[in-house]
N, C-alpha and C positions, 0 to 999 in steps of 0.2 A: 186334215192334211190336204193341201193342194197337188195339183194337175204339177206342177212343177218340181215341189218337195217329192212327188213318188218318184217322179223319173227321176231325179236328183238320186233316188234312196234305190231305187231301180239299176240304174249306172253303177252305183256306188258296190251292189249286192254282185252286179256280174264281172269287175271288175278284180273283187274280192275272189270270186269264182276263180276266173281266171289265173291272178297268182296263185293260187293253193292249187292247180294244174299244172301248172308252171315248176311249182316246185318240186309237187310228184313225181313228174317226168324227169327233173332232172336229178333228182334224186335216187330214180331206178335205173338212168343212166349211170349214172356213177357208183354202182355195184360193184365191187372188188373180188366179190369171192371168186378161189381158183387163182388169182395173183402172187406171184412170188414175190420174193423180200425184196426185190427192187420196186415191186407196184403193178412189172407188167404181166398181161392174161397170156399165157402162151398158147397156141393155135391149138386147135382141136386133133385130135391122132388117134381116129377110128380104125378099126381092126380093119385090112386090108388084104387078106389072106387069101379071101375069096375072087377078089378083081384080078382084071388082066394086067399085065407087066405094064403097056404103057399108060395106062390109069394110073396104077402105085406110082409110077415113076413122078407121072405131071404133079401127083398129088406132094411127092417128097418133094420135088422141085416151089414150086407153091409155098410149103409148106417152111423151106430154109429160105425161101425168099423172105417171108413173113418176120423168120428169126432174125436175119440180116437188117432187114427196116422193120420193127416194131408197130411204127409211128404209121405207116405207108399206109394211109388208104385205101390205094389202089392193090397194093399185095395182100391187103387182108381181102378184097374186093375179087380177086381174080380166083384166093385159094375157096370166096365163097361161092362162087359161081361153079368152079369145079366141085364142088361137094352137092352143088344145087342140079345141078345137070345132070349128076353120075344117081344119085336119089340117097344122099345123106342130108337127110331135113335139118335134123339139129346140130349138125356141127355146120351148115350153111347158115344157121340162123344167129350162130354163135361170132361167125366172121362178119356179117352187118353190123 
């Protein structure tokens, strides 16, 4: 085999890589579980009981924003931020 043919076969092998990461990824993006029978993930609603009134509060505000736009980036993005800040790991991780 030639200097040409590997990298040829070399290209061809990382390329191959490639998509089959490609698809992975977009495949565990596209994870539904937790989805209702329309499709969409409704926001995370961690016990609250303990936090201060206006934490609860931002968080429900946040939280029917999200319900209102679904689709909003930015309202998933704000309610994540607020759950990232206040130190709810996993329901911030869940809004990314």
């Amino acid at each position: 085999m030639g200097r040409a043919s590997m990298r040829a076969s070399r290209r061809t092998t990382s390329v191959a890589a490639l998509v089959l990461c490609a698809a992975a990824a977009t495949a565990a993006g596209c994870d539904r579980r937790g989805a209702g029978d329309d499709g969409r993930v409704p926001p995370p609603a961690p016990d609250v009981a303990g936090v201060e009134a206006p934490l609860a509060r931002a968080l429900a505000e946040a939280t029917a924003e999200v319900d209102r736009a679904p689709r909003s980036a930015a309202a998933w993005g704000r309610l994540g931020v607020l759950f990232d800040i206040h130190d709810f790991p996993e329901e911030a991780v869940a809004c990314y």
